[in-house]
C-alpha positions as CSV (number, residue, x, y, z in Angstrom):
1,X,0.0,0.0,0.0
2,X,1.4,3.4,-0.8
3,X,0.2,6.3,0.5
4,X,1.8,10.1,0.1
5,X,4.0,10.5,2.3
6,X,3.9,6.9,3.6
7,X,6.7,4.0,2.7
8,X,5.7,1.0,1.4
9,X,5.1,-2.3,3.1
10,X,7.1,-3.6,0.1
11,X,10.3,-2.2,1.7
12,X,10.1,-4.5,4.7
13,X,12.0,-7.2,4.4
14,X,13.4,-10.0,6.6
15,X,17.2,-7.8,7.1
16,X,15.6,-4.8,8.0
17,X,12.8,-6.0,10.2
18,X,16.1,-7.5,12.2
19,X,16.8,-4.0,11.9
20,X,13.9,-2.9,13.6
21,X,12.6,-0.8,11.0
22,X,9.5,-2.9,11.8
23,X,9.2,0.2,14.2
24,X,7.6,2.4,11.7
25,X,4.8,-0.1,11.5
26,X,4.1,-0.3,15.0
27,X,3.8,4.0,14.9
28,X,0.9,3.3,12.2
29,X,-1.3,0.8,14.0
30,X,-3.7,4.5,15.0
31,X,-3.5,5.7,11.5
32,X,-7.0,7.0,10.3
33,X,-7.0,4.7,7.6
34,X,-8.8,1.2,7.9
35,X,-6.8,0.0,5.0
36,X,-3.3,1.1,6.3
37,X,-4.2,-0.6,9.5
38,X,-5.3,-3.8,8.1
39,X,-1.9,-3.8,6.1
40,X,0.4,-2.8,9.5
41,X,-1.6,-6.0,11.1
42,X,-0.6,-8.0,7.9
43,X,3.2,-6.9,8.2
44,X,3.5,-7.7,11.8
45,X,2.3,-11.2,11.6
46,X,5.6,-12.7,11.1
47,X,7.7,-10.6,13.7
48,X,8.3,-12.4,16.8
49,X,8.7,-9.5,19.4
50,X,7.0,-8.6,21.9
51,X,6.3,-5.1,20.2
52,X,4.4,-6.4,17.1
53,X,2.9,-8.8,19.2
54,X,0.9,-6.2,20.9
55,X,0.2,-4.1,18.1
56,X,-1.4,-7.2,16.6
57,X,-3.9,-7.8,19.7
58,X,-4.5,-4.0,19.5
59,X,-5.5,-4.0,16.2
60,X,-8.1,-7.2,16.8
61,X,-10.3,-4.8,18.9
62,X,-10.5,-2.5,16.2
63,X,-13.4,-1.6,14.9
64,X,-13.3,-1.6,11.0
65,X,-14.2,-5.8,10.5
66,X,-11.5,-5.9,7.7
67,X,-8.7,-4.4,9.9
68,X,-9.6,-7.4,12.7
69,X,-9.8,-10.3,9.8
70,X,-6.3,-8.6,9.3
71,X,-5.3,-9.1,13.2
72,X,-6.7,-12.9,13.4
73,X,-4.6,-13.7,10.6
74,X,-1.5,-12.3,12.0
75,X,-1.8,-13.6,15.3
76,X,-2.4,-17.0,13.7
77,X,1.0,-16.2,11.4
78,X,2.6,-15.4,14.4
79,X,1.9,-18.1,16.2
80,X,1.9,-17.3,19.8
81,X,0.0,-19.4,22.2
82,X,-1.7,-16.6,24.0
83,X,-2.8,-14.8,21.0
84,X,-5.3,-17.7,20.8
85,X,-6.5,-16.8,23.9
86,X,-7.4,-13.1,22.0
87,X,-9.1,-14.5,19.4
88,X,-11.5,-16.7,21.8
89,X,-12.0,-13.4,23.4
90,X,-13.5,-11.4,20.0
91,X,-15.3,-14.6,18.9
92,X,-17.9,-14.2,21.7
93,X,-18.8,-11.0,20.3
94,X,-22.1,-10.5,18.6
95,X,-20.3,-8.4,16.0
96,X,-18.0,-11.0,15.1
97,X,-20.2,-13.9,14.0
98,X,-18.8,-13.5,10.6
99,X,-15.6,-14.7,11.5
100,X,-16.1,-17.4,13.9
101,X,-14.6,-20.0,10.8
102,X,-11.4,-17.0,10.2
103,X,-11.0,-17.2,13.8
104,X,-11.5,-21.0,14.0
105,X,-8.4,-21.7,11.1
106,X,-5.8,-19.3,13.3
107,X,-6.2,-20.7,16.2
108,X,-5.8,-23.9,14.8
109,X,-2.5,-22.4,13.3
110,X,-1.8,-21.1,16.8
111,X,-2.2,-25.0,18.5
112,X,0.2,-26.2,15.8
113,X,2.7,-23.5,15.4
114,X,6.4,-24.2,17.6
115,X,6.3,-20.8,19.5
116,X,6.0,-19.7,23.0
Protein backbone atom coordinates (compact mmCIF):
# COMPACT_ATOMS: atom_id res chain seq x y z
CA UNK A 1 0.00 0.00 0.00
CA UNK A 2 1.40 3.44 -0.77
CA UNK A 3 0.16 6.33 0.49
CA UNK A 4 1.81 10.08 0.06
CA UNK A 5 4.04 10.47 2.26
CA UNK A 6 3.89 6.86 3.56
CA UNK A 7 6.73 4.05 2.67
CA UNK A 8 5.71 0.98 1.42
CA UNK A 9 5.11 -2.27 3.08
CA UNK A 10 7.09 -3.58 0.14
CA UNK A 11 10.30 -2.16 1.74
CA UNK A 12 10.10 -4.47 4.71
CA UNK A 13 11.97 -7.22 4.36
CA UNK A 14 13.42 -10.01 6.59
CA UNK A 15 17.21 -7.76 7.12
CA UNK A 16 15.58 -4.76 7.97
CA UNK A 17 12.77 -5.96 10.17
CA UNK A 18 16.13 -7.46 12.17
CA UNK A 19 16.85 -3.97 11.91
CA UNK A 20 13.88 -2.95 13.58
CA UNK A 21 12.60 -0.80 11.04
CA UNK A 22 9.52 -2.86 11.84
CA UNK A 23 9.15 0.16 14.20
CA UNK A 24 7.61 2.43 11.66
CA UNK A 25 4.81 -0.14 11.51
CA UNK A 26 4.14 -0.29 14.95
CA UNK A 27 3.75 3.97 14.85
CA UNK A 28 0.90 3.30 12.20
CA UNK A 29 -1.29 0.76 13.97
CA UNK A 30 -3.66 4.45 15.00
CA UNK A 31 -3.53 5.66 11.54
CA UNK A 32 -6.96 6.99 10.25
CA UNK A 33 -6.97 4.69 7.62
CA UNK A 34 -8.81 1.22 7.94
CA UNK A 35 -6.83 -0.04 5.02
CA UNK A 36 -3.27 1.14 6.34
CA UNK A 37 -4.16 -0.60 9.53
CA UNK A 38 -5.25 -3.83 8.05
CA UNK A 39 -1.90 -3.80 6.08
CA UNK A 40 0.44 -2.85 9.47
CA UNK A 41 -1.59 -6.00 11.09
CA UNK A 42 -0.61 -8.01 7.92
CA UNK A 43 3.17 -6.91 8.15
CA UNK A 44 3.48 -7.66 11.76
CA UNK A 45 2.27 -11.19 11.61
CA UNK A 46 5.58 -12.73 11.06
CA UNK A 47 7.71 -10.56 13.68
CA UNK A 48 8.34 -12.38 16.78
CA UNK A 49 8.75 -9.47 19.36
CA UNK A 50 6.96 -8.56 21.91
CA UNK A 51 6.29 -5.10 20.24
CA UNK A 52 4.44 -6.37 17.08
CA UNK A 53 2.91 -8.83 19.20
CA UNK A 54 0.95 -6.24 20.92
CA UNK A 55 0.21 -4.08 18.06
CA UNK A 56 -1.41 -7.25 16.58
CA UNK A 57 -3.88 -7.80 19.71
CA UNK A 58 -4.46 -3.96 19.50
CA UNK A 59 -5.53 -4.04 16.17
CA UNK A 60 -8.09 -7.25 16.77
CA UNK A 61 -10.33 -4.76 18.90
CA UNK A 62 -10.46 -2.51 16.15
CA UNK A 63 -13.38 -1.60 14.87
CA UNK A 64 -13.26 -1.60 11.00
CA UNK A 65 -14.16 -5.80 10.54
CA UNK A 66 -11.50 -5.92 7.66
CA UNK A 67 -8.74 -4.44 9.94
CA UNK A 68 -9.64 -7.38 12.69
CA UNK A 69 -9.82 -10.26 9.82
CA UNK A 70 -6.27 -8.65 9.33
CA UNK A 71 -5.26 -9.12 13.22
CA UNK A 72 -6.74 -12.86 13.38
CA UNK A 73 -4.62 -13.71 10.58
CA UNK A 74 -1.49 -12.26 12.00
CA UNK A 75 -1.82 -13.64 15.30
CA UNK A 76 -2.41 -17.02 13.71
CA UNK A 77 1.03 -16.16 11.42
CA UNK A 78 2.58 -15.39 14.42
CA UNK A 79 1.88 -18.08 16.17
CA UNK A 80 1.88 -17.31 19.83
CA UNK A 81 -0.05 -19.36 22.22
CA UNK A 82 -1.71 -16.65 24.03
CA UNK A 83 -2.83 -14.78 20.99
CA UNK A 84 -5.29 -17.68 20.77
CA UNK A 85 -6.49 -16.84 23.94
CA UNK A 86 -7.36 -13.14 21.99
CA UNK A 87 -9.10 -14.53 19.43
CA UNK A 88 -11.54 -16.69 21.78
CA UNK A 89 -11.98 -13.43 23.40
CA UNK A 90 -13.47 -11.40 19.95
CA UNK A 91 -15.34 -14.61 18.91
CA UNK A 92 -17.92 -14.23 21.66
CA UNK A 93 -18.80 -11.00 20.25
CA UNK A 94 -22.11 -10.53 18.59
CA UNK A 95 -20.33 -8.44 16.00
CA UNK A 96 -18.05 -11.00 15.14
CA UNK A 97 -20.23 -13.86 14.03
CA UNK A 98 -18.80 -13.51 10.58
CA UNK A 99 -15.62 -14.70 11.52
CA UNK A 100 -16.06 -17.40 13.93
CA UNK A 101 -14.59 -19.95 10.80
CA UNK A 102 -11.43 -16.97 10.19
CA UNK A 103 -11.02 -17.20 13.80
CA UNK A 104 -11.54 -21.03 14.00
CA UNK A 105 -8.42 -21.70 11.14
CA UNK A 106 -5.84 -19.26 13.32
CA UNK A 107 -6.20 -20.68 16.19
CA UNK A 108 -5.85 -23.94 14.80
CA UNK A 109 -2.47 -22.41 13.28
CA UNK A 110 -1.76 -21.06 16.85
CA UNK A 111 -2.23 -24.95 18.52
CA UNK A 112 0.25 -26.20 15.78
CA UNK A 113 2.69 -23.48 15.39
CA UNK A 114 6.44 -24.15 17.56
CA UNK A 115 6.25 -20.83 19.52
CA UNK A 116 5.97 -19.72 22.97
Amino acid sequence: IKRPGLFSFRDFRATDLQKKKWKKLVKLIPHKDPAIRAAVATALGPIKCDEAYNGIVDLIRNDDINVRKAAICALGVNGRKAGAEHIRNIMTLPINESLIPLCQENIAKIIASDER
